[in-house]
N, CA and C of each residue as an Amber inpcrd file, in Angstrom:
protein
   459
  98.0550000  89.2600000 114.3280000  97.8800000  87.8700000 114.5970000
  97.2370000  87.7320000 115.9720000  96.3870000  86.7860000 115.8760000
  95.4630000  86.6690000 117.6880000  96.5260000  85.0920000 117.9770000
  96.2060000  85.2400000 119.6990000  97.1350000  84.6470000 120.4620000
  96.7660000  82.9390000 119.9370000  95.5530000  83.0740000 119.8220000
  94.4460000  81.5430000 119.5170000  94.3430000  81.3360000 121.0840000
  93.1090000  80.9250000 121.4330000  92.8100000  80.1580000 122.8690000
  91.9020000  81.0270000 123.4100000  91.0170000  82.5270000 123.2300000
  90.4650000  83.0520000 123.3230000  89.1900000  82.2170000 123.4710000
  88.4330000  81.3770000 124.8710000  87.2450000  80.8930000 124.3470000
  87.3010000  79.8210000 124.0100000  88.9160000  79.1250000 124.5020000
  88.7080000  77.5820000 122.8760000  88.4740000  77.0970000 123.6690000
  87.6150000  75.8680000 123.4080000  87.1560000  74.7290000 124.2830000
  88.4560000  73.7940000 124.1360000  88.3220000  72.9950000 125.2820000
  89.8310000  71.7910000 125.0700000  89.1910000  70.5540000 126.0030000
  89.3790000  69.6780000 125.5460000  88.8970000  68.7690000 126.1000000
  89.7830000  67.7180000 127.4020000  88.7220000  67.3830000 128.5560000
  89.4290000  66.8660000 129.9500000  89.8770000  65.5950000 129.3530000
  91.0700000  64.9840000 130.0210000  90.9190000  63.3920000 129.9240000
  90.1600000  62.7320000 130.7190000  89.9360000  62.7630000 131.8170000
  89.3520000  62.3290000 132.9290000  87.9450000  61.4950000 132.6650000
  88.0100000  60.5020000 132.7240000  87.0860000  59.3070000 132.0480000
  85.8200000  59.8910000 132.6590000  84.5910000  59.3340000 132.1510000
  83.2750000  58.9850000 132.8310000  82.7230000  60.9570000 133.5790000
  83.2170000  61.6330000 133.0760000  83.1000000  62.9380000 133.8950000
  82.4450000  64.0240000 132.5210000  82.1820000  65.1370000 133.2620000
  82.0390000  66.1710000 132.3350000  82.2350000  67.2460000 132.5580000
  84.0390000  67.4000000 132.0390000  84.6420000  68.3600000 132.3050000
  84.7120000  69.5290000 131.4090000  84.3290000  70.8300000 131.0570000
  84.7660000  71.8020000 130.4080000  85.5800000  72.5840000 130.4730000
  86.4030000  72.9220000 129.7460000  87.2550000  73.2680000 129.7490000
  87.4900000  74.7920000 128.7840000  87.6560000  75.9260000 129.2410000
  88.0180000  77.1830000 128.1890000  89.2690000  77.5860000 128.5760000
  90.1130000  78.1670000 127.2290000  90.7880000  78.7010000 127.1600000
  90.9190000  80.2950000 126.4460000  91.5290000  81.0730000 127.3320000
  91.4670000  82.6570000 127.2740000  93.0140000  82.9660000 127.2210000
  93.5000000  83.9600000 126.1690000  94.4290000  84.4890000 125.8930000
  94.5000000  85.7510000 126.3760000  95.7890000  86.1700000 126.9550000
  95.9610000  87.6610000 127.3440000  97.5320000  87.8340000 127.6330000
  97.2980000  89.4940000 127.5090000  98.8350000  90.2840000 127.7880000
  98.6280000  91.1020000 128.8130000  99.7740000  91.3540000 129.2250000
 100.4420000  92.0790000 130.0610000 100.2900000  93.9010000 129.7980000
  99.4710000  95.1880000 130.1680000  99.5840000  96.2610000 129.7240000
  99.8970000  97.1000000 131.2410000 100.8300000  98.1260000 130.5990000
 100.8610000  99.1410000 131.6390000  99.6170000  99.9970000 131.6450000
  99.0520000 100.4660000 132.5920000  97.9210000 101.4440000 132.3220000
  98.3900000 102.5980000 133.7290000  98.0980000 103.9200000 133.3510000
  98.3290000 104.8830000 134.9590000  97.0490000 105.1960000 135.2460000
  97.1190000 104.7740000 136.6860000  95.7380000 105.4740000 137.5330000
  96.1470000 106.0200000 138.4820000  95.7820000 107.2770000 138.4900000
  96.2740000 108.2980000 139.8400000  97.7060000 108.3310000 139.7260000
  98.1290000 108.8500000 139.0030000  99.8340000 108.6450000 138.8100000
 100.4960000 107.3360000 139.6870000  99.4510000 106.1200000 139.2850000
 100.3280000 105.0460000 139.5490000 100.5180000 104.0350000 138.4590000
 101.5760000 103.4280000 138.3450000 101.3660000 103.0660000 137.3900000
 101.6650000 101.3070000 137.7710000 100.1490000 100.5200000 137.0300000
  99.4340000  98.8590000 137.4920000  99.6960000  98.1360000 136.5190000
  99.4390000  96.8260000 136.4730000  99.4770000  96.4750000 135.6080000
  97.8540000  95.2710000 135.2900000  97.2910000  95.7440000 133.8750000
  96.4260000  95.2890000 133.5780000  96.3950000  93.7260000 132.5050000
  95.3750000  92.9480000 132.7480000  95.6200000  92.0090000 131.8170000
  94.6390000  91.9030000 130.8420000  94.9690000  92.2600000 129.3610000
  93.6920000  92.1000000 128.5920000  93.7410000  91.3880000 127.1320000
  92.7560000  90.9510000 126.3740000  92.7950000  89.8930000 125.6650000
  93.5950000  90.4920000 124.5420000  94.8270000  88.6910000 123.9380000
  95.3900000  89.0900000 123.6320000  94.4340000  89.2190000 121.8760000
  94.0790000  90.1430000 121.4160000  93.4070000  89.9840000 120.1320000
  94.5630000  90.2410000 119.0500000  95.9750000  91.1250000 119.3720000
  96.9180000  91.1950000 118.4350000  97.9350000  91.3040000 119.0210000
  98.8960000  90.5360000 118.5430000 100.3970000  90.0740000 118.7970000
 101.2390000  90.1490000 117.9070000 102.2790000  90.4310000 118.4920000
 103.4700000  90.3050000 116.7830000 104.5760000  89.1010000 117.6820000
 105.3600000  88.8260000 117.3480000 106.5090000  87.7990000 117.5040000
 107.6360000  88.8440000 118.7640000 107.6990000  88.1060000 119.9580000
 108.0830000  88.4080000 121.1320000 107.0990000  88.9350000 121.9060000
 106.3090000  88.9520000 121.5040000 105.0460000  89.5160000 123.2470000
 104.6570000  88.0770000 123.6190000 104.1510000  88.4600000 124.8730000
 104.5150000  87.4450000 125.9330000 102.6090000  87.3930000 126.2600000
 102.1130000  86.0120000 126.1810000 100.9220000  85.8600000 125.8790000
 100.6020000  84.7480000 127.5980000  99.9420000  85.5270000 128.3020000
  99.4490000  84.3090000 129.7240000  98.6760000  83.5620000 129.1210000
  97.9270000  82.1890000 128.5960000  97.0410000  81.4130000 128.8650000
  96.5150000  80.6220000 130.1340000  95.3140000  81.0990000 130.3280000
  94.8480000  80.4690000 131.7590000  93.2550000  79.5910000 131.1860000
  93.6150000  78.3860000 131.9140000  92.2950000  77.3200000 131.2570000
  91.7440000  77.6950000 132.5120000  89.9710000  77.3120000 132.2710000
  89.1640000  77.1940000 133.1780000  88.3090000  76.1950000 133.1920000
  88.6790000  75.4260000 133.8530000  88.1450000  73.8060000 134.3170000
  87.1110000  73.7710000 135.1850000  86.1280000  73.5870000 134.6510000
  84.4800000  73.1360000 135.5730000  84.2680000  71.6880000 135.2470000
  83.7060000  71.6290000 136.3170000  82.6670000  70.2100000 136.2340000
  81.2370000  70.0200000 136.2550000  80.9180000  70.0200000 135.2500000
  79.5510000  70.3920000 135.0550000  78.7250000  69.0310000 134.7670000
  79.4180000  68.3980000 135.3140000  78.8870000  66.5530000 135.5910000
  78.1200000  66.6610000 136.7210000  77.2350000  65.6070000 137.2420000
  76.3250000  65.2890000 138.4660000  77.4530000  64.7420000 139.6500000
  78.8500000  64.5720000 139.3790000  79.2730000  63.9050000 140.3860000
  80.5060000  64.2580000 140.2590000  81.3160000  64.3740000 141.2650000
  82.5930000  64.7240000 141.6630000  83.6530000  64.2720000 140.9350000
  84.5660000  64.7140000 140.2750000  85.6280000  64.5030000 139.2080000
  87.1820000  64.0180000 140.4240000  87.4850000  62.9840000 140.3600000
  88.7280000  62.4150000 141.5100000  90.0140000  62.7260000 140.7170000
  90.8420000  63.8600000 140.9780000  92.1830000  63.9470000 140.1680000
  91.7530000  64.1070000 138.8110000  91.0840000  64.8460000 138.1440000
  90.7200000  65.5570000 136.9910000  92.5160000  65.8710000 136.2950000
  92.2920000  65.4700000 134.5940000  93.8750000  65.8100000 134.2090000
  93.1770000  66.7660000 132.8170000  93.7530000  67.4080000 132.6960000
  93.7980000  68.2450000 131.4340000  94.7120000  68.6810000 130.9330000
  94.6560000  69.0110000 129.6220000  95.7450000  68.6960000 128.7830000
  95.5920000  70.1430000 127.6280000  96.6910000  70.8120000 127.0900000
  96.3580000  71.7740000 126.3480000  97.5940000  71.4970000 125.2870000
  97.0950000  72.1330000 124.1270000  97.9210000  72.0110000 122.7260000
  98.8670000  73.1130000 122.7280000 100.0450000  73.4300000 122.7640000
 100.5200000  74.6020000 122.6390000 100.4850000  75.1410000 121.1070000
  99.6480000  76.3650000 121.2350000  99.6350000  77.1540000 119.5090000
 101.1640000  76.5730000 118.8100000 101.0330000  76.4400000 117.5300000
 101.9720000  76.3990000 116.5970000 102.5920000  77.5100000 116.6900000
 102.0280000  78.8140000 116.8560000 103.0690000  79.8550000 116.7600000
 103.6510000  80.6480000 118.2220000 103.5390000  79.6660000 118.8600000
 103.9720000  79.8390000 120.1620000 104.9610000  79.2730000 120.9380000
 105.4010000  79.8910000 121.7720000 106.9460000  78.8870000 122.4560000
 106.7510000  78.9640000 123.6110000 106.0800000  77.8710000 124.9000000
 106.2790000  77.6900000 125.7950000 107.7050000  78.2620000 126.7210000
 107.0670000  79.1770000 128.0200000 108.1380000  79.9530000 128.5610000
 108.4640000  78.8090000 129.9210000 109.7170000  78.7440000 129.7950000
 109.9020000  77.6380000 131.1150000 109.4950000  77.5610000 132.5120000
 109.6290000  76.9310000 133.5960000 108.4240000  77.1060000 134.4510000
 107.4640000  78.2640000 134.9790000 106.7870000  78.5090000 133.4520000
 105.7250000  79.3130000 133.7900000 104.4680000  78.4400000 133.7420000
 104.6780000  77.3220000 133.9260000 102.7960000  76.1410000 133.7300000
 103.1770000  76.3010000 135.3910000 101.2530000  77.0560000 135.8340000
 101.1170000  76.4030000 137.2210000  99.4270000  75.9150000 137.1980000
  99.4080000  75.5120000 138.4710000  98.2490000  75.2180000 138.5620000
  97.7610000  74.8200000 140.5540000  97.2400000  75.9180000 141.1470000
  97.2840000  75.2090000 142.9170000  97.1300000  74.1650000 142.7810000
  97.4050000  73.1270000 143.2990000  97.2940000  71.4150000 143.7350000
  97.3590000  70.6250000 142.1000000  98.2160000  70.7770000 141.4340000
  97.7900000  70.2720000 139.8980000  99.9970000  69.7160000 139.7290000
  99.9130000  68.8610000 139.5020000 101.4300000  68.4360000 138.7950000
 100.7420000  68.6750000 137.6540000 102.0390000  69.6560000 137.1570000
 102.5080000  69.5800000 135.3480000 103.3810000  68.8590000 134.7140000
 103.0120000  68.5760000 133.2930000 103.7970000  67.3190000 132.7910000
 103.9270000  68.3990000 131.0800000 104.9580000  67.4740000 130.7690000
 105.0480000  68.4190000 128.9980000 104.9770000  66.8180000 128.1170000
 104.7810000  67.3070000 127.0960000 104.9270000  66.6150000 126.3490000
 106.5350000  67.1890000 124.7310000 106.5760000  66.4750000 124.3010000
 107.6000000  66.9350000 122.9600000 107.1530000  65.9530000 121.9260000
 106.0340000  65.1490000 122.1720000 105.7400000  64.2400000 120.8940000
 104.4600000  64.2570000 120.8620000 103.9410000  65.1500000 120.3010000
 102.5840000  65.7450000 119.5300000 101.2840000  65.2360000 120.9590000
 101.8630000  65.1340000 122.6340000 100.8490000  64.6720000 123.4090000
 100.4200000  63.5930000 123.5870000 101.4360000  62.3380000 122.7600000
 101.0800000  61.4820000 123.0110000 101.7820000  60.4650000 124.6050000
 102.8900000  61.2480000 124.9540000 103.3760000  60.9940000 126.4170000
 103.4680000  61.9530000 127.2210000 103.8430000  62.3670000 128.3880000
 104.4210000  63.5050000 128.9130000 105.0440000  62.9180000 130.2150000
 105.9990000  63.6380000 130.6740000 106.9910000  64.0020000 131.5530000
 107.4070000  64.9990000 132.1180000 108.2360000  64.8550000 133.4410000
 108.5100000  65.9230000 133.7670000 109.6610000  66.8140000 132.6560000
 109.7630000  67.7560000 133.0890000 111.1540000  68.2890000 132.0990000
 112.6070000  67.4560000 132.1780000 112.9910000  67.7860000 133.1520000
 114.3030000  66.4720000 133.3100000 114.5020000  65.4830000 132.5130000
 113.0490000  65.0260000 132.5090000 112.9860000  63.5920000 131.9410000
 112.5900000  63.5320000 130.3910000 113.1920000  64.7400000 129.6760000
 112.4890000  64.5850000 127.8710000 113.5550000  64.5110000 127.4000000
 113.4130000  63.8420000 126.3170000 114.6140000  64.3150000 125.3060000
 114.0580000  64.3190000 124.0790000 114.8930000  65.2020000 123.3040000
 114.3080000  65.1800000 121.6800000 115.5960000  65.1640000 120.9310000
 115.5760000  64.4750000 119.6940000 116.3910000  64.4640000 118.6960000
 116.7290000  65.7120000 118.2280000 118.6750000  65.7740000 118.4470000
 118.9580000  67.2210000 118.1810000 119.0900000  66.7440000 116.2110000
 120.0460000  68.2830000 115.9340000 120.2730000  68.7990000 114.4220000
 120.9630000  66.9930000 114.3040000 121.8880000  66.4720000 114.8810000
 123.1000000  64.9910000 114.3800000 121.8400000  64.0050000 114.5300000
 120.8340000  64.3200000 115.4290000 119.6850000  62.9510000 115.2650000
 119.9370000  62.6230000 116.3310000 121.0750000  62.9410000 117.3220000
 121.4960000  62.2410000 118.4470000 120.5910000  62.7370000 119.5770000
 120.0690000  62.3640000 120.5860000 119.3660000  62.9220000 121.3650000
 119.6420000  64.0450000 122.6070000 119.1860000  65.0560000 123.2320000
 119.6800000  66.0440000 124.0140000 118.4090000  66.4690000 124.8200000
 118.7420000  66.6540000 125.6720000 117.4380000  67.3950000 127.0200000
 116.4080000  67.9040000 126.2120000 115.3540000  68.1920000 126.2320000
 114.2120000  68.7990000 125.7180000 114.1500000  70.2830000 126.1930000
 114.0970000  71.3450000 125.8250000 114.0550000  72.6000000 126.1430000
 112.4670000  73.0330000 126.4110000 111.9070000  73.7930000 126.9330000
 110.4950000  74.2670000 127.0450000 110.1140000  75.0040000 125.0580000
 111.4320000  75.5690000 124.5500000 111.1440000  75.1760000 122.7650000
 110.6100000  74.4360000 122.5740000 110.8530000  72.7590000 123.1380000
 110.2390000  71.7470000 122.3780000 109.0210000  71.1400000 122.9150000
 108.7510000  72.0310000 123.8440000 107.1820000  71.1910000 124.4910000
 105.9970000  71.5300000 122.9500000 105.3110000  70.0770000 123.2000000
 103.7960000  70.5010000 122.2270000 102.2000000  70.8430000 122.9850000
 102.7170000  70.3020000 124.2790000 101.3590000  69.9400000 124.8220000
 101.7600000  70.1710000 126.4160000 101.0360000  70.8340000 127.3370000
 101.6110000  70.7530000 128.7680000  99.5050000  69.8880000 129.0670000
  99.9680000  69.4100000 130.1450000  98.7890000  68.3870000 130.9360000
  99.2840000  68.6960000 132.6180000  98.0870000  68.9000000 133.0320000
  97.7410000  69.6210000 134.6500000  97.0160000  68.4030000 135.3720000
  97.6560000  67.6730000 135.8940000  97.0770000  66.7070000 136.8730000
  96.5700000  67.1440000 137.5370000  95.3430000  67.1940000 138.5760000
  94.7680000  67.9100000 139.6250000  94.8450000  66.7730000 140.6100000
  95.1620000  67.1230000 141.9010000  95.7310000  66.1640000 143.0100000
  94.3800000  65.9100000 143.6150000  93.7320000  67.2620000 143.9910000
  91.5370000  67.2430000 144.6530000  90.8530000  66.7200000 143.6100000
  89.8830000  66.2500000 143.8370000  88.7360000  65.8860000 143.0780000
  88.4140000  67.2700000 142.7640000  87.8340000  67.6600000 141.8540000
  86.8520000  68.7560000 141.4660000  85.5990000  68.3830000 142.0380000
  84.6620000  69.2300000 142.8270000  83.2860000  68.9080000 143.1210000
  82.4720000  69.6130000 142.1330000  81.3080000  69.2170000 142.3870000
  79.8700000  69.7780000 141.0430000  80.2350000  71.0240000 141.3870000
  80.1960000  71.7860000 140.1320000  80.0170000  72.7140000 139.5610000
  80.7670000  73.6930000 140.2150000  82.1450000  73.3480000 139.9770000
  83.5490000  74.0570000 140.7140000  84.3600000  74.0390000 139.4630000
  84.9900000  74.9700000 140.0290000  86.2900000  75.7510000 138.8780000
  87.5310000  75.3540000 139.6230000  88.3370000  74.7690000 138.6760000
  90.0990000  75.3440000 138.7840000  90.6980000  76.2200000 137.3250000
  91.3200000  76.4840000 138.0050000  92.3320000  77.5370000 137.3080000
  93.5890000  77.2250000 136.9370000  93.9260000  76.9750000 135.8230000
  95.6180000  76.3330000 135.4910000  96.2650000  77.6600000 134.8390000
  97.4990000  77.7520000 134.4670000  98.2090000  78.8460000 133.4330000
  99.4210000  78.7260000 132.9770000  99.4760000  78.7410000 131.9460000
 101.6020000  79.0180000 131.5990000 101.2550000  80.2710000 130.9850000
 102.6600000  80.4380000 130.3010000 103.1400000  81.6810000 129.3930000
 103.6490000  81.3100000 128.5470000 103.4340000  81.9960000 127.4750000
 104.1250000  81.8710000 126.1150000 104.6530000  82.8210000 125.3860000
 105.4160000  82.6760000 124.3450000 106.2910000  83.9970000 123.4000000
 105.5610000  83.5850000 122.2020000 105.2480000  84.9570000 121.3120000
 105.0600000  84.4070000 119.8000000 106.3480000  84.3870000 119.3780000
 106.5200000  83.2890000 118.4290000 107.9140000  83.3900000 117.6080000
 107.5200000  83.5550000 116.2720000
């Protein structure tokens, strides 16, 4: 099974701009060099259920004009389980969502309907969607870098 996000395009919210956005999948490998032993990161092309998958987006602005607080937003794979505060991003608030992306919040602040229907804290299980506020403007033809982690289940 591939991680999905290898390459995927995802689209900015950030009005009036033209933001691109890729997403690249990868794992964690031991490799020895010189009897040391590093650690390498390479794409995740096959996974089974418990390997631990980094996604890191790469946000350009490939607009004529400066992007003010750029937000982006990513789908978490269906076969994936958001690992708890592993979303970062330098200068970026993260927000989750638990209802298919159509709100988000901090964690504290979710709740989802447990097994009784009654409601209970939201776990990083139940995120669908994490969104990366960027606090800087993005300037022409500049990169940020966002990332969480995930488990296949």
């Amino acid at each position: 099974m591939a991680a999905g996000g290898q390459s995927r395009a995802v689209a900015g919210e950030a009005q009036g701009d033209t933001l691109v956005v890729k997403a690249s999948a990868e794992i964690e490998t031991r490799v020895s060099m010189n009897d040391r032993d590093t650690t390498k990161l390479v794409p995740a092309d096959r996974v089974v259920p418990g390997d631990e998958v980094i996604y890191t987006l790469e946000i350009r602005n490939t607009g004529a004009a400066p992007v003010l607080a750029p937000s982006v937003r990513f789908a978490i794979p269906h076969h994936m389980r958001c690992i708890a505060d592993s979303a970062a991003g330098p200068g970026a608030e993260v927000s989750f969502s638990v209802d298919g992306g159509r709100t988000f919040n901090l964690p504290q602040n979710l709740q989802v309907a447990g097994k009784s229907g009654r409601l209970r804290p939201a776990t990083a299980a139940d995120y669908t969607h994490i969104r990366w506020q960027l606090k800087q403007r993005l300037n022409v033809n500049s990169v940020a870098f966002v990332r969480f982690r995930a488990v296949v289940k």
